[in-house]
C-alpha positions as CSV (number, residue, x, y, z in Angstrom):
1,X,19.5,-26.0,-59.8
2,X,17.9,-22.2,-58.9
3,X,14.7,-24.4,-58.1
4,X,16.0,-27.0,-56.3
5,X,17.5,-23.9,-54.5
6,X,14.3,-22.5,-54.1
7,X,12.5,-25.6,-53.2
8,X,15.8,-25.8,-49.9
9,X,15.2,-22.3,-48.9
10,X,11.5,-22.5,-48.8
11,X,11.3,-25.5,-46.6
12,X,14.7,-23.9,-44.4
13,X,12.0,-21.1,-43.9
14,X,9.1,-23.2,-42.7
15,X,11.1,-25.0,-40.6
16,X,12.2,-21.9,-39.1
17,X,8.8,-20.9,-39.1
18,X,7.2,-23.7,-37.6
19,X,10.7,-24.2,-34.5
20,X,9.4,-20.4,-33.9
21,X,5.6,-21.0,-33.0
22,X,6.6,-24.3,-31.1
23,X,9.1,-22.3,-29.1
24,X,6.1,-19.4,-28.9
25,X,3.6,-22.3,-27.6
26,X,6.6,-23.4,-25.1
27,X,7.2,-19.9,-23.6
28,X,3.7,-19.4,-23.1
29,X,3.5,-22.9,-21.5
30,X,6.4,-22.1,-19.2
31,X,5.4,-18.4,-18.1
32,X,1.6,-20.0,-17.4
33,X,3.2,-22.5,-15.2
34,X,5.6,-20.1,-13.4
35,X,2.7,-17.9,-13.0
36,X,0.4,-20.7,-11.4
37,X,3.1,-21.8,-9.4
38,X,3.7,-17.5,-8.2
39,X,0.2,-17.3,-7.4
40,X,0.0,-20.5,-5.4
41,X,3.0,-19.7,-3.6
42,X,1.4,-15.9,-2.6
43,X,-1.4,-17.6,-1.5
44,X,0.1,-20.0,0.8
45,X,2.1,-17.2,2.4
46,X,-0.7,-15.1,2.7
47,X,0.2,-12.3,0.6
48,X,-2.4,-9.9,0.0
49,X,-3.4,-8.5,-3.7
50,X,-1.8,-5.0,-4.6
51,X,-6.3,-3.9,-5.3
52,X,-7.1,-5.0,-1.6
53,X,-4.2,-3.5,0.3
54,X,-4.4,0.0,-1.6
55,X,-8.5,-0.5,-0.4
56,X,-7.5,-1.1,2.6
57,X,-4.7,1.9,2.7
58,X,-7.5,4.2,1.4
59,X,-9.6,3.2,4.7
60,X,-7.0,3.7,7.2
61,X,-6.3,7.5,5.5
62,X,-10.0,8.4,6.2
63,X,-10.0,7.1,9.5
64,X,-7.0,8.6,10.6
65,X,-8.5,12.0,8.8
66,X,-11.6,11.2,11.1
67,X,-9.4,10.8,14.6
68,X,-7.7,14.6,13.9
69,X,-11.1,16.0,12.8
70,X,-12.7,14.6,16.1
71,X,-9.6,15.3,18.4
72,X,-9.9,19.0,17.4
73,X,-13.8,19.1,18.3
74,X,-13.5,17.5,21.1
75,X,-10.1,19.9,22.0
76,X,-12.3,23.0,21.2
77,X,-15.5,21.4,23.6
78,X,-13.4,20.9,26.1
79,X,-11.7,24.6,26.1
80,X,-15.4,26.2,26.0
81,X,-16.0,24.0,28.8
82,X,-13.2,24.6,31.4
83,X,-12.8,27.6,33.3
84,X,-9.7,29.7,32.1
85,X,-6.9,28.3,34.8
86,X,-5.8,31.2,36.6
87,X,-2.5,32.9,36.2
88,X,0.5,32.5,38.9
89,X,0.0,36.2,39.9
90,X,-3.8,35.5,40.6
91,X,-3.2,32.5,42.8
92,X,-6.1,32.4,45.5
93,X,-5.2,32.8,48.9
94,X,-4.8,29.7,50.6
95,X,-4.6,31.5,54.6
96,X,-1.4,30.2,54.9
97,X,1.4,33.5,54.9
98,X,4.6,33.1,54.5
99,X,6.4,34.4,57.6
100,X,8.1,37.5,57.4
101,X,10.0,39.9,59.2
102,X,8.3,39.9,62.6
């Protein structure tokens, strides 16, 4: 009787065994599927990939890191080039006088 014992548990085992790797072949089946079936959707709805939009991201930082670099050159250019405006108390004198006490 122990062997005939034996004999039930061993084969309860490699059933167990063999419903684990068929159900290990069916998840991977299933999660390949979903992932097609992700991807395809992604595509459709024009989704970009995570790799191109940090690329892309990266770009647009430099640029923008370009546009304050030039704005300040040009800002400095132009203040070497422009005559200091002058001062309220230094306004030229247009010949027009106010008229005062007469």
């Amino acid at each position: 009787m122990t062997q005939t014992n034996n004999r039930l548990i061993d084969e309860i085992a490699r059933l167990a065994t063999d419903a684990a790797a068929v159900a290990q072949g069916a998840r991977r089946e299933v999660e390949g599927a979903m992932r097609s079936q992700v991807e395809r959707l992604l595509s459709e709805a024009n989704v970009v990939q995570r790799d191109d939009f940090e690329a892309v991201k990266a770009i647009a930082v430099r640029a923008a890191d370009e546009v304050d670099a030039l704005r300040a050159r040009v800002e400095a250019l132009e203040a070497k080039l422009s005559p200091p405006a002058p001062a309220e108390s230094e306004a030229p004198d247009t010949g027009h006088s106010a008229p005062g006490p007469q």
